[in-house]
N, CA, C and O atoms as a Maestro MAE file, in Angstrom:
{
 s_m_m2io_version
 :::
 2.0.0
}

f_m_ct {
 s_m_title
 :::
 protein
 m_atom[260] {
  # First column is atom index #
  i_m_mmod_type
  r_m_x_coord
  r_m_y_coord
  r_m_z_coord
  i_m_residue_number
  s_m_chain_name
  s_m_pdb_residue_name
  s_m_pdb_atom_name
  i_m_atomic_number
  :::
  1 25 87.089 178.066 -96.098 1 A "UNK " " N  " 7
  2 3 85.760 178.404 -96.519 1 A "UNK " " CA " 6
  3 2 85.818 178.813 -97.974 1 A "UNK " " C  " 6
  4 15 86.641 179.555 -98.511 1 A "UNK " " O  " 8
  5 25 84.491 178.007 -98.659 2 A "UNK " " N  " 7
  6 3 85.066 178.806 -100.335 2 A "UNK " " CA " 6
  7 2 83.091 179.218 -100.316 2 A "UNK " " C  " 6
  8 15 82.137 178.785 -99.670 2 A "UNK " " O  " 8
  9 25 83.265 180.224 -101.369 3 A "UNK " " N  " 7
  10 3 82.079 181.149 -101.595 3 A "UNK " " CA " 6
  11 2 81.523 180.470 -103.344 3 A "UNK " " C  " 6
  12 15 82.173 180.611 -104.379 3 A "UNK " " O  " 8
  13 25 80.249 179.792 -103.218 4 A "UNK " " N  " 7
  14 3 80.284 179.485 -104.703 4 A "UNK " " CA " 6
  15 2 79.611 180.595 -105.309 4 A "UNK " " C  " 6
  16 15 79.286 181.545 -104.595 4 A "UNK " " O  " 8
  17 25 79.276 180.595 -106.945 5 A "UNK " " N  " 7
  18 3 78.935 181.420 -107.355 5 A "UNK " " CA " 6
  19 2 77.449 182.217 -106.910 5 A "UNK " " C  " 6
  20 15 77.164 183.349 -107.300 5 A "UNK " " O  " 8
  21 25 76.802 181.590 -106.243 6 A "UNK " " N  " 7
  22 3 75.428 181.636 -105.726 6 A "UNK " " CA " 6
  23 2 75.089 182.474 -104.502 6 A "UNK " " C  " 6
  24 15 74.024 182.813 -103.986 6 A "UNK " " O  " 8
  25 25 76.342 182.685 -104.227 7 A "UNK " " N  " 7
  26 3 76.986 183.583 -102.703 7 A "UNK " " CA " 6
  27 2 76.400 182.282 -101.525 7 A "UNK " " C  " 6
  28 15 75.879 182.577 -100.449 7 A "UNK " " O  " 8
  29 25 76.576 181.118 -101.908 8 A "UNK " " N  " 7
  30 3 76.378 180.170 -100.997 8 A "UNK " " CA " 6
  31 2 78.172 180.004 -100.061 8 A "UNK " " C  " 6
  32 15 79.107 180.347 -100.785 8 A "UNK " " O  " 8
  33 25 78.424 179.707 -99.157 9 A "UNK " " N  " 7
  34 3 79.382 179.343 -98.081 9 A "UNK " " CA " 6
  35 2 79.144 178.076 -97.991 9 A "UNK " " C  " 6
  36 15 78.050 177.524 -98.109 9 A "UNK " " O  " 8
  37 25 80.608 177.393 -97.689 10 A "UNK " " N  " 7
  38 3 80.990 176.095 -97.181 10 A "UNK " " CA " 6
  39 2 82.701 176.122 -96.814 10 A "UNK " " C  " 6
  40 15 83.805 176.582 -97.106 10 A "UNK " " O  " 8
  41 25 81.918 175.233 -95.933 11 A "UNK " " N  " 7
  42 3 83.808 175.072 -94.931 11 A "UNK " " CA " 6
  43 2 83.832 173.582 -95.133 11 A "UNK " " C  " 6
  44 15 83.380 172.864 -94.242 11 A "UNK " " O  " 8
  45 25 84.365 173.020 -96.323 12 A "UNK " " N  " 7
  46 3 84.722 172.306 -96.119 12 A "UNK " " CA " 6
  47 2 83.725 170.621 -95.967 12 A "UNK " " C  " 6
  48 15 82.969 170.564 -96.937 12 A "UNK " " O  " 8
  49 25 83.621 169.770 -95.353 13 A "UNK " " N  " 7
  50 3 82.653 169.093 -95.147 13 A "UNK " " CA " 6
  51 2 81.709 168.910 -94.253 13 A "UNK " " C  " 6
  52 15 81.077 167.897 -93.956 13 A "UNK " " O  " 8
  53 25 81.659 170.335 -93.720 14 A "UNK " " N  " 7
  54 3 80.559 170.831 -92.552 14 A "UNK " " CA " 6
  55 2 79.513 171.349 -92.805 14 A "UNK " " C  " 6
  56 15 78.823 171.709 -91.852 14 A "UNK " " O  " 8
  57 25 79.027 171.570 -94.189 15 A "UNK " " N  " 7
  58 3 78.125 172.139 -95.154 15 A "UNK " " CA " 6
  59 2 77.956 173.709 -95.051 15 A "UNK " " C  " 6
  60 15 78.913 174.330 -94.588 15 A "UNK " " O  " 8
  61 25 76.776 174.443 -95.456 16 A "UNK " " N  " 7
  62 3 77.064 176.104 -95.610 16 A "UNK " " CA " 6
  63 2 77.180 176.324 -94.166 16 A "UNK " " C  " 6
  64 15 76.684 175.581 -93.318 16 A "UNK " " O  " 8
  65 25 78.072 177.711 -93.858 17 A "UNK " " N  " 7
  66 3 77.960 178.414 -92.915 17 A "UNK " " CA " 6
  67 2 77.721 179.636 -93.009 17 A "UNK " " C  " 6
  68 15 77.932 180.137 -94.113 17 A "UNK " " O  " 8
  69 25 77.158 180.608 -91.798 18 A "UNK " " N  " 7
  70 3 76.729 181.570 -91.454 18 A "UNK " " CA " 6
  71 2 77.788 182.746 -90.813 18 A "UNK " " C  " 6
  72 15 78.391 182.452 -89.781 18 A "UNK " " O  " 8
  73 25 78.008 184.111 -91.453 19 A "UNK " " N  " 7
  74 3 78.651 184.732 -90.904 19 A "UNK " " CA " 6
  75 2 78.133 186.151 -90.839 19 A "UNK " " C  " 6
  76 15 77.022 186.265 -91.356 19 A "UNK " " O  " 8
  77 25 78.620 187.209 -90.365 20 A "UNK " " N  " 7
  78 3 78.956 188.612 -90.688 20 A "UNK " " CA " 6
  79 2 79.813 189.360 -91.146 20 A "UNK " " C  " 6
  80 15 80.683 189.549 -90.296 20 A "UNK " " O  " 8
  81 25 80.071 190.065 -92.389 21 A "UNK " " N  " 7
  82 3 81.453 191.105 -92.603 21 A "UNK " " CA " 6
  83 2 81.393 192.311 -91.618 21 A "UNK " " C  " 6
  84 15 80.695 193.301 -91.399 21 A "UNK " " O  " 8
  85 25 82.513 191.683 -91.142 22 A "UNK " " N  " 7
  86 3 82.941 193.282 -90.511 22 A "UNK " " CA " 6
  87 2 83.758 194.520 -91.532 22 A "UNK " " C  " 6
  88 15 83.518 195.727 -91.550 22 A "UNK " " O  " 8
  89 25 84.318 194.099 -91.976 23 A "UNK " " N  " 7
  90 3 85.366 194.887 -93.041 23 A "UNK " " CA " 6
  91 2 85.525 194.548 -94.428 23 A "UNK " " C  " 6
  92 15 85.880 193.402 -94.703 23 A "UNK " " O  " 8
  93 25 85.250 195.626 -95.606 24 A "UNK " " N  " 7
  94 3 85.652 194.951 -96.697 24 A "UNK " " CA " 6
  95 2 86.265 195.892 -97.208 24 A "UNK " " C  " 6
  96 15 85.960 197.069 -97.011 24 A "UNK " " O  " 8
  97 25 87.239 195.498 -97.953 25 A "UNK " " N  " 7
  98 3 88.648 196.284 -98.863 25 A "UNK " " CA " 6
  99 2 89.010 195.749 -99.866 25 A "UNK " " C  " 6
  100 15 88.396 194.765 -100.278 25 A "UNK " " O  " 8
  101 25 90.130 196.260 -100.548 26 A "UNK " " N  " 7
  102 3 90.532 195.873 -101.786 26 A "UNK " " CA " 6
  103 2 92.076 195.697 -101.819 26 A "UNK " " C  " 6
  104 15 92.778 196.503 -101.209 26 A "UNK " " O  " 8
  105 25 92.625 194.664 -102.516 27 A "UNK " " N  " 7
  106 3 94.183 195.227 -102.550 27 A "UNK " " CA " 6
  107 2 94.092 194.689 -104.096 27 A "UNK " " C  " 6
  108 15 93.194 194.059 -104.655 27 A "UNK " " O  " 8
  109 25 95.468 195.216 -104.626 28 A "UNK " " N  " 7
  110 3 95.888 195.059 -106.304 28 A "UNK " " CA " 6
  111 2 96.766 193.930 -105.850 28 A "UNK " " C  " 6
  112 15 97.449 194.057 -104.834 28 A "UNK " " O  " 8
  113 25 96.777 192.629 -106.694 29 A "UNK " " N  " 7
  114 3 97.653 191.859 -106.588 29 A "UNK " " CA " 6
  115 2 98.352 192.224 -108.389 29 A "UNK " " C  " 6
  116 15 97.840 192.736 -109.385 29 A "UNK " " O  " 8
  117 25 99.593 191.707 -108.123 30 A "UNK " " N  " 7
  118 3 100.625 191.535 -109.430 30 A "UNK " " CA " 6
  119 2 100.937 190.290 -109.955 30 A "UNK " " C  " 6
  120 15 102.044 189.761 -109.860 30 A "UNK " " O  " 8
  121 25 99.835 189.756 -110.584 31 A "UNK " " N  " 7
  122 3 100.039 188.451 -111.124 31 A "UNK " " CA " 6
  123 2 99.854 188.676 -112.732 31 A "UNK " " C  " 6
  124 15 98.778 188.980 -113.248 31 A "UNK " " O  " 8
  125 25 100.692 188.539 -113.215 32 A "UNK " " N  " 7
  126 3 100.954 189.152 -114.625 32 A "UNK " " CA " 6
  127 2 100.666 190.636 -115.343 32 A "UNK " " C  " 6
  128 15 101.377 191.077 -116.245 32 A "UNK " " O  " 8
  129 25 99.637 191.252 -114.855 33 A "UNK " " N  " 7
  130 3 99.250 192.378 -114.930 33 A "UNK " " CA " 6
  131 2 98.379 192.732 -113.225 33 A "UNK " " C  " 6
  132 15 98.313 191.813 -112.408 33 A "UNK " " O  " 8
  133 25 97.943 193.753 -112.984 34 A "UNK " " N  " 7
  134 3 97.713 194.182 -111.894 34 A "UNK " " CA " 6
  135 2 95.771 193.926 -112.345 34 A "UNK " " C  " 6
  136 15 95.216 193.948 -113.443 34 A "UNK " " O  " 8
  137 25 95.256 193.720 -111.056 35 A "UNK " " N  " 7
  138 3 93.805 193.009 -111.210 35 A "UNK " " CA " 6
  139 2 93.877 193.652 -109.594 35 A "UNK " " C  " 6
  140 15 94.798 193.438 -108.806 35 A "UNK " " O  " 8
  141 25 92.408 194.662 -109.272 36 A "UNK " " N  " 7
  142 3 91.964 193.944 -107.791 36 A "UNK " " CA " 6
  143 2 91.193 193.385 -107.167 36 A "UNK " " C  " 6
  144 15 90.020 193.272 -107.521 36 A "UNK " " O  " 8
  145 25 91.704 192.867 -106.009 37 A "UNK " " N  " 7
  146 3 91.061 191.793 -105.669 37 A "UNK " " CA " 6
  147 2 90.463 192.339 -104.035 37 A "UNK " " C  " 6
  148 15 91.185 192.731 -103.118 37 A "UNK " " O  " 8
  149 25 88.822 192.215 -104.014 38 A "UNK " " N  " 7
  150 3 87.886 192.169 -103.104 38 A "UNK " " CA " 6
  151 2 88.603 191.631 -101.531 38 A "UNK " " C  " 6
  152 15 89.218 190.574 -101.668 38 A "UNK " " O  " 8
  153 25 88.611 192.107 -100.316 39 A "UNK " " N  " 7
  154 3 88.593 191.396 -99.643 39 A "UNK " " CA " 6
  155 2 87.311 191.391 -98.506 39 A "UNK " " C  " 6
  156 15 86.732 192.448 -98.254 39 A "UNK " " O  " 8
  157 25 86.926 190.128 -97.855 40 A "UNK " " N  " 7
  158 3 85.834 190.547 -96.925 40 A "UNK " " CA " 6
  159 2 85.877 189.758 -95.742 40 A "UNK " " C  " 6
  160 15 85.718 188.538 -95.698 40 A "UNK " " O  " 8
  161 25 86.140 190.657 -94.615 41 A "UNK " " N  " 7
  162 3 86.680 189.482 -93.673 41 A "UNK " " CA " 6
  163 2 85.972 190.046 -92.448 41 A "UNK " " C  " 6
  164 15 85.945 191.257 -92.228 41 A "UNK " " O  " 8
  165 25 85.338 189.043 -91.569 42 A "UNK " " N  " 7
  166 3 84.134 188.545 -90.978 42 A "UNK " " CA " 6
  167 2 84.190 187.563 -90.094 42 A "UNK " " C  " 6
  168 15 85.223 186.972 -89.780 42 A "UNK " " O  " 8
  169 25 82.867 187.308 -89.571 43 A "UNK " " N  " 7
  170 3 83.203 186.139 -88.259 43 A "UNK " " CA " 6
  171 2 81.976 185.308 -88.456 43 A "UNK " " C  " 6
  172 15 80.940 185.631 -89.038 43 A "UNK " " O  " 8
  173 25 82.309 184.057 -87.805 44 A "UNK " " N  " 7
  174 3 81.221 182.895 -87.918 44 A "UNK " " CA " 6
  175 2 80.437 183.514 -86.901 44 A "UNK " " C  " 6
  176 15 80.602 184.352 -86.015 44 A "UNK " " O  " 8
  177 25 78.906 182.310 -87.656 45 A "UNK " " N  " 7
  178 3 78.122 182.007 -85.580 45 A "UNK " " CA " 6
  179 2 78.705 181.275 -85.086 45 A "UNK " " C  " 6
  180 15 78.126 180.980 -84.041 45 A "UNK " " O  " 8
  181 25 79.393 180.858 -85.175 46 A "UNK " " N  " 7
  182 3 80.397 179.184 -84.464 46 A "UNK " " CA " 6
  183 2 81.019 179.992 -83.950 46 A "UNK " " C  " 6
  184 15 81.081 179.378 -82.885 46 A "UNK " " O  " 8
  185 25 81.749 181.175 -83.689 47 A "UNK " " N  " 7
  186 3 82.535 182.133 -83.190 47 A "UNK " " CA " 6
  187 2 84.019 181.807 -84.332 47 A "UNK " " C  " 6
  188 15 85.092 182.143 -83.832 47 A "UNK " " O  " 8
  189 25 84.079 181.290 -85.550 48 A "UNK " " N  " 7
  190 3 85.338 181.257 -86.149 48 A "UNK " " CA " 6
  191 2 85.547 183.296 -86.814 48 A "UNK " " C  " 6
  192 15 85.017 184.385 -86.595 48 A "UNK " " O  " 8
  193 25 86.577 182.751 -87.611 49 A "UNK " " N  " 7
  194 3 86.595 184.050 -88.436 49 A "UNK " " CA " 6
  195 2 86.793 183.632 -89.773 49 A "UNK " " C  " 6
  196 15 87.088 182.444 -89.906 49 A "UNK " " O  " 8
  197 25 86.666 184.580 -91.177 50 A "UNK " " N  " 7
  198 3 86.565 183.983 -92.630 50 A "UNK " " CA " 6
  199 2 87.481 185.490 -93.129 50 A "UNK " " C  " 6
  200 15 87.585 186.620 -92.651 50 A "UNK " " O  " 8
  201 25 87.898 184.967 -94.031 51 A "UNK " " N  " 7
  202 3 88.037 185.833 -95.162 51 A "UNK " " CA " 6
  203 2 87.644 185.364 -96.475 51 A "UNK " " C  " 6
  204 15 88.029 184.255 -96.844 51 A "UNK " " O  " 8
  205 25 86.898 186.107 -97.244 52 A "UNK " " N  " 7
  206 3 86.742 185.686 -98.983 52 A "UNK " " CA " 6
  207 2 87.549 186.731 -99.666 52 A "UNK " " C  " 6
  208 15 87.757 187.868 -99.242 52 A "UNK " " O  " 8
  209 25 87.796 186.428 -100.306 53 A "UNK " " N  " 7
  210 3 88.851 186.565 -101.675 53 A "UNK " " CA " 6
  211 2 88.305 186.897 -102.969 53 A "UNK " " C  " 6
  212 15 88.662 186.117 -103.852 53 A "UNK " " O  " 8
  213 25 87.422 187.975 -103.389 54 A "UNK " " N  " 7
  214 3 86.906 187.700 -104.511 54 A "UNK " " CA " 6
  215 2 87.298 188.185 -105.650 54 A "UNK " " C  " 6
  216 15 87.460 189.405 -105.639 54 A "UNK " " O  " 8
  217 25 87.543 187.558 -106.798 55 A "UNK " " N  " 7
  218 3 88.559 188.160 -107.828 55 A "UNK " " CA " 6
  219 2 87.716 188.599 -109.298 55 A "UNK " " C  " 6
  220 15 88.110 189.090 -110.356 55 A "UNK " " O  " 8
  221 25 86.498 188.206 -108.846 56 A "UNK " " N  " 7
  222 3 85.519 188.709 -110.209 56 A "UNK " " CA " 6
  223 2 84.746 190.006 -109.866 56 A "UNK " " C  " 6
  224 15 83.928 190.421 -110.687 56 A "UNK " " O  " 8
  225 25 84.970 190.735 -108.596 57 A "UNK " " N  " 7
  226 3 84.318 192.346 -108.836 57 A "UNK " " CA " 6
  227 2 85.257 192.994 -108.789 57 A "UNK " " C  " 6
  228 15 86.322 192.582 -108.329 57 A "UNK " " O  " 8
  229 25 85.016 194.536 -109.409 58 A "UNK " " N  " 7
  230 3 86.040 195.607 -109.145 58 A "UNK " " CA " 6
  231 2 85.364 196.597 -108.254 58 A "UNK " " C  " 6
  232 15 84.176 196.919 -108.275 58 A "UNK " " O  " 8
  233 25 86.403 197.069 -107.396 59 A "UNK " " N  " 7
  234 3 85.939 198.193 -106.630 59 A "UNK " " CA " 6
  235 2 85.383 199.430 -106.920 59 A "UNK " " C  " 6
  236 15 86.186 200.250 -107.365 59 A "UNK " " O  " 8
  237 25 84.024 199.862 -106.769 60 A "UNK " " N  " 7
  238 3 83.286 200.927 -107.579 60 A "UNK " " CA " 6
  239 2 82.694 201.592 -106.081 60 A "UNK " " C  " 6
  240 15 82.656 201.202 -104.914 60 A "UNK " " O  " 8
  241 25 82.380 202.479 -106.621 61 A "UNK " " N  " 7
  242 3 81.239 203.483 -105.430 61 A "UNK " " CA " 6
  243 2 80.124 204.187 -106.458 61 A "UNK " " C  " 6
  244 15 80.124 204.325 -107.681 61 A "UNK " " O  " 8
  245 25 78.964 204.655 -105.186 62 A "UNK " " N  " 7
  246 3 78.141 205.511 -106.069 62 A "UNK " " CA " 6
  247 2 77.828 206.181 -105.465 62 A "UNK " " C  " 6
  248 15 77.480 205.902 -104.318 62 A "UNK " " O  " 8
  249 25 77.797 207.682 -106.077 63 A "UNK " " N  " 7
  250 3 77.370 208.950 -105.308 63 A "UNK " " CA " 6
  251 2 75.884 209.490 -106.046 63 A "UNK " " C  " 6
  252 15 75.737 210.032 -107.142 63 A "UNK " " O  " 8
  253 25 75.098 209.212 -105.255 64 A "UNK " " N  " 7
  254 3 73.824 209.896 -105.355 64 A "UNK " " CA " 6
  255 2 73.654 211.321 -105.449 64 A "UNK " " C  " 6
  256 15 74.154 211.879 -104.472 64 A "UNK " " O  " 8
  257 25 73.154 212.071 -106.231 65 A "UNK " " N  " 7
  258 3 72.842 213.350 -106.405 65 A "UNK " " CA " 6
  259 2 71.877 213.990 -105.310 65 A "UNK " " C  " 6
  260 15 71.540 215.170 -105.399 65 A "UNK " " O  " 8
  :::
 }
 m_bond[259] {
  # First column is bond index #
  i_m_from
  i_m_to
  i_m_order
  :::
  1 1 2 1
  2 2 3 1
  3 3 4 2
  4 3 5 1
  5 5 6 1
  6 6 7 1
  7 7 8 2
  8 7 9 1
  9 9 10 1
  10 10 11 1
  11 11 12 2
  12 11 13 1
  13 13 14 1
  14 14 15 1
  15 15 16 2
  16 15 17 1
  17 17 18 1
  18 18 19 1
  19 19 20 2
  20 19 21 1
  21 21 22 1
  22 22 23 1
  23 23 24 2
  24 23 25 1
  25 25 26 1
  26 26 27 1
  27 27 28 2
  28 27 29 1
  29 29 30 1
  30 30 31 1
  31 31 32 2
  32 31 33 1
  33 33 34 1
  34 34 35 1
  35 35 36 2
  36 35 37 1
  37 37 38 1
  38 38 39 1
  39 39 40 2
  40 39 41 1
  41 41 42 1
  42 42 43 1
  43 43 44 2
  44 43 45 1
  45 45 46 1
  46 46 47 1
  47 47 48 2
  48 47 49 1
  49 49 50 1
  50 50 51 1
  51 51 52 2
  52 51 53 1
  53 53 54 1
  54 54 55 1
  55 55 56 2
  56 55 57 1
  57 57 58 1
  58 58 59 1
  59 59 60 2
  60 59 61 1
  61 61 62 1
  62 62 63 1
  63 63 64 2
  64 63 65 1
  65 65 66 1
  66 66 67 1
  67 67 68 2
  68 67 69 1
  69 69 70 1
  70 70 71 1
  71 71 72 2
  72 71 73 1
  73 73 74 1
  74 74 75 1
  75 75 76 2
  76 75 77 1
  77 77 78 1
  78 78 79 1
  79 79 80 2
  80 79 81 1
  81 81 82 1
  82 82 83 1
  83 83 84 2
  84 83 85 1
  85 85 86 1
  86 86 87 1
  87 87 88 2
  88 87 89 1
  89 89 90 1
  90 90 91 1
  91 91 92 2
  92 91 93 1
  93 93 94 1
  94 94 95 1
  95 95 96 2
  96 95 97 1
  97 97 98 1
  98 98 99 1
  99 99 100 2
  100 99 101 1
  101 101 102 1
  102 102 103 1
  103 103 104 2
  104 103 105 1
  105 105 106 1
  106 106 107 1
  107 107 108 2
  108 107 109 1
  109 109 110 1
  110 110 111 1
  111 111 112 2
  112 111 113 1
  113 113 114 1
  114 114 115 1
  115 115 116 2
  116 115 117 1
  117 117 118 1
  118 118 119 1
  119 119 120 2
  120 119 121 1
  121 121 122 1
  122 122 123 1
  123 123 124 2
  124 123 125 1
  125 125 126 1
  126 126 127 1
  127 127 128 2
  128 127 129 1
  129 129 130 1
  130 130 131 1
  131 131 132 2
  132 131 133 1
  133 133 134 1
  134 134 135 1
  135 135 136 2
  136 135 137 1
  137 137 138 1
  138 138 139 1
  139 139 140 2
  140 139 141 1
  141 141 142 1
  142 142 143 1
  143 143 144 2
  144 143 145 1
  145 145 146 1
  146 146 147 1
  147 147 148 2
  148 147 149 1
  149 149 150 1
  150 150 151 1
  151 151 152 2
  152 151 153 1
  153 153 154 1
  154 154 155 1
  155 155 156 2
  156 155 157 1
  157 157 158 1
  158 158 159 1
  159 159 160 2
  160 159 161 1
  161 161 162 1
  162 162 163 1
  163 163 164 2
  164 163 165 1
  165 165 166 1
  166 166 167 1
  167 167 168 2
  168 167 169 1
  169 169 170 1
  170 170 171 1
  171 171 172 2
  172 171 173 1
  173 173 174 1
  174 174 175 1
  175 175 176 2
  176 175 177 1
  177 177 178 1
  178 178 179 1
  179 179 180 2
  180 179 181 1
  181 181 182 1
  182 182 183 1
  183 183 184 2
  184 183 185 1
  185 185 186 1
  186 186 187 1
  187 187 188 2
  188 187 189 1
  189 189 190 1
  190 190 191 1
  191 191 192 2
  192 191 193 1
  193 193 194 1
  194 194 195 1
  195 195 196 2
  196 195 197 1
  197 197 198 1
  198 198 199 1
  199 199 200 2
  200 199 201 1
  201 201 202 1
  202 202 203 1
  203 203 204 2
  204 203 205 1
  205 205 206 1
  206 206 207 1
  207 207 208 2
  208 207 209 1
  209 209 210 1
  210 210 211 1
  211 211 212 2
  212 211 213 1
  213 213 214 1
  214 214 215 1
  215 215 216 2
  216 215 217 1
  217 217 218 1
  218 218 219 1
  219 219 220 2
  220 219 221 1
  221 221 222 1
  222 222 223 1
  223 223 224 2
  224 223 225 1
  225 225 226 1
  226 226 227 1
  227 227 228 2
  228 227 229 1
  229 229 230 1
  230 230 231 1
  231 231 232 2
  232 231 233 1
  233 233 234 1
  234 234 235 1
  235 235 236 2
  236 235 237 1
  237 237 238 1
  238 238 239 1
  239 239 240 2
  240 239 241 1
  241 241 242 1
  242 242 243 1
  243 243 244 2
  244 243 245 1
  245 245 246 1
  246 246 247 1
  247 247 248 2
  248 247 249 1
  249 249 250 1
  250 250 251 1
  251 251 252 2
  252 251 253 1
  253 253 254 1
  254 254 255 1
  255 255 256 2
  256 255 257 1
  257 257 258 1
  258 258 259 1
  259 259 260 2
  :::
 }
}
């Protein structure tokens, strides 16, 4: 499954699919310097499961006053 920039889904040549995140986290990968990378992993309506990989946000929070 790849995620285009549009937050559109596709598997492949089955066109977009539909899921839910159950869990999302972060890990630091070490590929020349340290970067982290999003993870979000979830399940189809087809009953499959996905993970995306996303390497263009950083992990932030916000605390409301």
């Amino acid at each position: 499954m790849a995620v285009t920039a549009g937050g559109d889904t596709t598997t492949g040549n089955e066109g977009p699919a539909r899921g839910f995140i159950l869990q999302a986290s972060y890990r630091t990968e070490r590929t020349g310097r340290s970067a982290p990378v999003v993870h979000l992993y979830g399940i189809l309506e087809r009953g499959g499961t996905f993970l995306v990989r996303d390497h263009r946000q950083s992990p932030h929070f916000f605390v409301r006053r």
